[in-house]
C-alpha positions as CSV (number, residue, x, y, z in Angstrom):
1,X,10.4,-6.8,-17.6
2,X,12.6,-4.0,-17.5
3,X,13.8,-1.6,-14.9
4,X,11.4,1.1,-13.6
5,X,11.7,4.2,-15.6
6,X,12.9,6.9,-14.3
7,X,11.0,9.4,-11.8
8,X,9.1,12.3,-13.9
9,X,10.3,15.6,-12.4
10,X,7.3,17.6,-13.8
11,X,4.9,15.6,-11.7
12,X,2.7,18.4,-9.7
13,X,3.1,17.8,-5.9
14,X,-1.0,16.4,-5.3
15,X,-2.4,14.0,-7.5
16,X,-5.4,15.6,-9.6
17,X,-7.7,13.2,-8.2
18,X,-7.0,13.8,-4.4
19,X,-7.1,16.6,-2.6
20,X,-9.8,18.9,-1.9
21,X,-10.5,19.9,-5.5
22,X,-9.6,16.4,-7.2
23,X,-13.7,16.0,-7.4
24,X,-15.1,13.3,-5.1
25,X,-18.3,13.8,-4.1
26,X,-17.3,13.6,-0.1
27,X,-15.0,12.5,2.4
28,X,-15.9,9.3,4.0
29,X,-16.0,9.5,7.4
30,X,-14.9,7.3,10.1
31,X,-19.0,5.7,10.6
32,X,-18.6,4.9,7.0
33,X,-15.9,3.3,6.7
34,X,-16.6,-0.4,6.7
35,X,-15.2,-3.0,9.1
36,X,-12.6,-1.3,12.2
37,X,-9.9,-3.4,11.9
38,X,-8.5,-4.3,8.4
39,X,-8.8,-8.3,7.5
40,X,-5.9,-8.1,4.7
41,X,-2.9,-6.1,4.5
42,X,-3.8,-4.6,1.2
43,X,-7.0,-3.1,3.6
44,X,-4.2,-1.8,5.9
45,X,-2.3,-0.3,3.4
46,X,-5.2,1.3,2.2
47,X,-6.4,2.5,5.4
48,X,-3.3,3.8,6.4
49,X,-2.7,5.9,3.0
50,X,-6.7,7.1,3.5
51,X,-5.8,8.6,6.9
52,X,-2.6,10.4,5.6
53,X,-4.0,11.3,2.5
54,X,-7.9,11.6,2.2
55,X,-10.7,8.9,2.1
56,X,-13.6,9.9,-1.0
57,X,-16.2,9.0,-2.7
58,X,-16.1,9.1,-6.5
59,X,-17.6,9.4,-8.9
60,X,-20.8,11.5,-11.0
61,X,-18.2,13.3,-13.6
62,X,-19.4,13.3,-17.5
63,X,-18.3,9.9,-19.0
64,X,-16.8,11.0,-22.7
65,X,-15.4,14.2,-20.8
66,X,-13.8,11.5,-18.4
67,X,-12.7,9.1,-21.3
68,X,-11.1,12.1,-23.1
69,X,-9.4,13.5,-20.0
70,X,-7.5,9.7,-19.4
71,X,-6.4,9.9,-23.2
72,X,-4.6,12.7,-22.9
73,X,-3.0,11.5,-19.4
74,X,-2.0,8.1,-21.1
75,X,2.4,8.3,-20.7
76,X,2.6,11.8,-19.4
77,X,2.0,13.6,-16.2
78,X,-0.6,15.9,-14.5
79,X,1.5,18.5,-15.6
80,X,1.5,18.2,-19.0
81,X,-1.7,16.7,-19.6
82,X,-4.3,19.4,-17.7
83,X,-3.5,22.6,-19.9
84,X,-4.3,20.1,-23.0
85,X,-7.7,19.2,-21.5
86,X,-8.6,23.0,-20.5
87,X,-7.3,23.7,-23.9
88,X,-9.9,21.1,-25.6
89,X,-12.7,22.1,-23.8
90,X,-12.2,25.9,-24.6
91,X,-12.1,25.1,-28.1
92,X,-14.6,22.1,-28.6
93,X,-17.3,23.1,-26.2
94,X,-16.8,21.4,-22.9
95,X,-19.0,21.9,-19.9
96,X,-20.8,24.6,-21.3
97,X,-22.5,22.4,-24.0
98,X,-22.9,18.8,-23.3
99,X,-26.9,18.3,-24.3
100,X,-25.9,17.1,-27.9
101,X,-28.3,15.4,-29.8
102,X,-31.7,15.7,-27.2
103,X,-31.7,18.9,-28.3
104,X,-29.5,19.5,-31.6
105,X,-27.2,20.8,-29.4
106,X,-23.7,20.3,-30.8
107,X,-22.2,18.9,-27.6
108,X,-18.6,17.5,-27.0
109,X,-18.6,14.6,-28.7
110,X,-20.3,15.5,-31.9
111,X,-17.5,18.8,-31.9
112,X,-14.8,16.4,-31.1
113,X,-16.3,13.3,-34.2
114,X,-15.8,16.7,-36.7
115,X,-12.9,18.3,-35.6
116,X,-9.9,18.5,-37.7
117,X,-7.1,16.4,-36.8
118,X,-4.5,18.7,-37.1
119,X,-6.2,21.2,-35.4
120,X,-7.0,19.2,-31.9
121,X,-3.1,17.9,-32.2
122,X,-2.4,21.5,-32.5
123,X,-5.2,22.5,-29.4
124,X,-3.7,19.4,-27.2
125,X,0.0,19.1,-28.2
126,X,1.0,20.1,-24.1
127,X,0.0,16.3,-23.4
128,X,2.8,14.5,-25.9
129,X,1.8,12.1,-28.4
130,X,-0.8,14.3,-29.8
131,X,-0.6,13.1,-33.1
132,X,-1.9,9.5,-31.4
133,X,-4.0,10.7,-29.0
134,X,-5.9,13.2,-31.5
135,X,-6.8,10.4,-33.8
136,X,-7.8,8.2,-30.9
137,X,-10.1,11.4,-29.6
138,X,-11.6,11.9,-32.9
139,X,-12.2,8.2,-33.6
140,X,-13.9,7.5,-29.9
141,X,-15.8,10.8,-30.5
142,X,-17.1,9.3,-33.8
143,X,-17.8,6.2,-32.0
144,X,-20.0,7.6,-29.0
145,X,-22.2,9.4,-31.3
146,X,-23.2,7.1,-33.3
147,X,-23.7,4.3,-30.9
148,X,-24.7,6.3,-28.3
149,X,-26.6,9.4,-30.1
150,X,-23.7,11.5,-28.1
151,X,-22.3,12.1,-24.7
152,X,-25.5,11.9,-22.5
153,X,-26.6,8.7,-24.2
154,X,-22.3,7.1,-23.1
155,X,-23.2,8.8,-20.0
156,X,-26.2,7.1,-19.2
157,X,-24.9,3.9,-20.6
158,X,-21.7,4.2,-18.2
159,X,-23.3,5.1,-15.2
160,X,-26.5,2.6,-15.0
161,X,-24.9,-0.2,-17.2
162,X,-23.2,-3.6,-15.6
163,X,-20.5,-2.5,-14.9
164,X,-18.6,-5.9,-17.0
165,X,-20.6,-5.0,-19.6
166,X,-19.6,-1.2,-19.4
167,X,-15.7,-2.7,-18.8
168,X,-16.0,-5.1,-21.5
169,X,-17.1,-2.5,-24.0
170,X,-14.9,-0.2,-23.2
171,X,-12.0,-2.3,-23.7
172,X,-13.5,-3.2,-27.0
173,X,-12.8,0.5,-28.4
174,X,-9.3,1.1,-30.1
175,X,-7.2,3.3,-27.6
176,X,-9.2,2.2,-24.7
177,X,-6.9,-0.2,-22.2
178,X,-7.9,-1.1,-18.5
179,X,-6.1,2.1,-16.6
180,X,-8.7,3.7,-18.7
181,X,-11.7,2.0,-18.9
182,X,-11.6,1.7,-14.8
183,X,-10.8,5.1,-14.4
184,X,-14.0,6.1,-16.5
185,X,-16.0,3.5,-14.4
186,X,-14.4,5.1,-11.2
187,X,-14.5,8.4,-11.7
188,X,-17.8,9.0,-14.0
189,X,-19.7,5.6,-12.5
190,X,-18.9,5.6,-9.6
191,X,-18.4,2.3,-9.3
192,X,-17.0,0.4,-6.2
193,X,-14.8,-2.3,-6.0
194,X,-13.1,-0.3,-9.1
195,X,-9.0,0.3,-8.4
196,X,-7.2,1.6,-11.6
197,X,-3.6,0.2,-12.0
198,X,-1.3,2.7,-13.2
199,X,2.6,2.8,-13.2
200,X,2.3,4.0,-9.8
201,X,-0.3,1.4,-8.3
202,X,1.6,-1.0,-10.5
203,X,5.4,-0.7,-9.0
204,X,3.9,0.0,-5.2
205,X,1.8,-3.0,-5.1
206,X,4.6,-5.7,-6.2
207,X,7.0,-3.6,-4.0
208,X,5.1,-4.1,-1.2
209,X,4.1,-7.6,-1.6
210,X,0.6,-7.1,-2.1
211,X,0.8,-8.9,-5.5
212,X,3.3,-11.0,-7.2
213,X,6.3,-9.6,-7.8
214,X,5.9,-10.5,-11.8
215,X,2.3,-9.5,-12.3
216,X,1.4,-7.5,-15.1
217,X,-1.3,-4.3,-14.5
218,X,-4.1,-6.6,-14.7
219,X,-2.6,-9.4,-12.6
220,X,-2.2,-6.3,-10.2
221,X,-5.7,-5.1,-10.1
222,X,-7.4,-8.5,-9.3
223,X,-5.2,-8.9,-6.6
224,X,-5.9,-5.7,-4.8
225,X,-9.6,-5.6,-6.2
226,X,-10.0,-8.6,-4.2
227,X,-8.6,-7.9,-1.0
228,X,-9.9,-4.4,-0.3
229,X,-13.6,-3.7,0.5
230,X,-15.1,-2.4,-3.1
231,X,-15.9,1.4,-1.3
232,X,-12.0,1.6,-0.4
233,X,-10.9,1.6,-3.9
234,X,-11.1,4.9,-5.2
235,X,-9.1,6.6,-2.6
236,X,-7.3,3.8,-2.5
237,X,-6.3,4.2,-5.8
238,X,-5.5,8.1,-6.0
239,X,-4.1,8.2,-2.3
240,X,-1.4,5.2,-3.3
241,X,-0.8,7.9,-6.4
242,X,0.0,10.5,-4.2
243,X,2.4,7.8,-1.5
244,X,4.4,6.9,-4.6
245,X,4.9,10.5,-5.9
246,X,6.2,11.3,-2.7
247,X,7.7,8.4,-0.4
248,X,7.6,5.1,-3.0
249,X,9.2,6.6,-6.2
250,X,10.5,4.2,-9.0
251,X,14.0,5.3,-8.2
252,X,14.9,6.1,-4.8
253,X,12.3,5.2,-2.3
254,X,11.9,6.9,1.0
255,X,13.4,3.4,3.1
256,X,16.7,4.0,1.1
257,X,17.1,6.4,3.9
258,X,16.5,4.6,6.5
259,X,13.1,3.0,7.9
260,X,11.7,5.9,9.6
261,X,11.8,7.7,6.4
262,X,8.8,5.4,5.4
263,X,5.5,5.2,7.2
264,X,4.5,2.0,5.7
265,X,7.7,0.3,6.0
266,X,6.3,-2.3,8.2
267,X,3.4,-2.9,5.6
268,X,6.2,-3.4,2.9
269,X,8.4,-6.2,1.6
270,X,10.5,-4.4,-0.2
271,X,11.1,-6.4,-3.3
272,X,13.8,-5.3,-5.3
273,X,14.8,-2.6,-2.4
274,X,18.5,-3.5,-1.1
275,X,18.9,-0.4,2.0
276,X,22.5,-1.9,2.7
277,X,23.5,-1.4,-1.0
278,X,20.9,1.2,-2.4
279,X,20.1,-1.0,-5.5
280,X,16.2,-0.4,-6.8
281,X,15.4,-3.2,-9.1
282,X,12.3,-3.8,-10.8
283,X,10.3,-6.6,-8.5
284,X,10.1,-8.8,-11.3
285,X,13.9,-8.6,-11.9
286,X,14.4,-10.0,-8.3
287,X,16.2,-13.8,-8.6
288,X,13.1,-16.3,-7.3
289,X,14.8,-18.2,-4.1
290,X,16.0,-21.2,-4.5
């Protein structure tokens, strides 16, 4: 596995998803919060990054308006990717028509199965691989229509289907790949029990020693899916976003300076983090002991 790449400078300063306007229908208070103490240190780390951060619940967003908003963040950043989704949804319909074929309304999806493919390149080139992500769009648009008579039928489907089935047919669609399919069961289903692996997740968790240092994203997600209580997920998964845009970047975490610099250095194995030399190595890069 190669080295981390490097750290994305255009990243905005709050993950989309936190915050108080990253959606999430309400902060979990301390009552709701499970069990007081933690019984893994994946439920520690989680904890701890809740109370610096924020603890919600997610989930009720429109499913193919979800699906379409993860496309255009696959390989890019916050940054780039949100003026292409405003863009889409000014030009394709959006919010402000989403009862497609109930009522012959057009609706998202049915715009989106239709639309030229130069022409949504065009509407979301801000996001990067456009050309890709356009015929992906288009193709998945095509797809929910017909199988689903349009968005509120995927909707429906997403939100009150197994969620392995939902998963499992998700990941059957061309473009789709777990990040995504999780996300569109977190963030539209609600789901709990649901933590999204992206590159973020993905280097903090094997950093820290919550997973092995060589899994792969899905290696990654079981591991933490199954030491975490299912309704500390979501938070989880956008508040360990937010820690590794600021303290646990790919190239020059906060414990290069010392540990006080971190406030979960005592949660952390630092794998692949040398503080006497500075080196930052990809976990899976790190010699096995002998």
């Amino acid at each position: 596995m190669p080295n981390e790449p490097s750290d994305r400078p255009d990243e905005p300063a709050e993950n989309i998803s936190g915050g108080p306007r990253g959606g999430g229908e309400h902060t979990v208070t301390p009552a709701e919060s499970s069990d007081p103490e933690p019984t893994t240190r994946a439920e520690a780390v989680v904890d701890n990054l809740g109370e610096r951060y924020w603890q919600k619940a997610y989930g009720g967003r429109d499913a193919f308006e979800c699906l379409v908003r993860t496309i255009l963040s696959q390989n890019t950043s916050d940054t780039a990717s949100q003026p292409a989704h405003d863009s889409l949804l000014a030009r394709y319909g959006g919010s402000a028509d989403r009862t497609g074929a109930e009522d012959g309304g057009a609706g998202l999806a049915s715009a989106l199965a239709t639309a030229e493919q130069d022409e949504l390149a065009e509407t979301i080139s801000a996001a990067g691989l456009y050309n890709q992500k356009s015929e992906t769009i288009i193709r998945l648009a095509g797809r929910i229509v017909e199988e689903y008579e349009g968005e509120a039928g995927f909707d429906e489907f997403v939100k009150s289907g197994h969620p392995d089935e939902v998963r499992d047919t998700l990941l059957k669609m061309k473009g789709v790949g777990p990040k995504t399919a999780d996300c569109v069961l977190l963030f539209s289903g609600g789901r709990g029990g649901v933590f999204p692996v992206d590159t973020h997740v993905h280097r903090i968790a094997r950093r820290m020693g919550l997973a092995p240092a060589n899994a792969d994203h899905e290696e990654v997600r079981e591991a933490i899916e199954s030491a975490i209580p299912p309704g500390k997920c979501g938070f989880g998964h956008t508040a360990m976003i937010q820690f590794g845009r600021e303290y646990c970047t790919a190239r020059k975490p906060a414990c290069l300076d010392g540990p006080e610099a971190c406030p979960l250095v005592e949660q952390c194995d630092q794998v692949g983090v040398d503080e006497l030399s500075g080196e930052v190595i990809d976990p899976a890069d790190v010699p096995a002991d002998d």
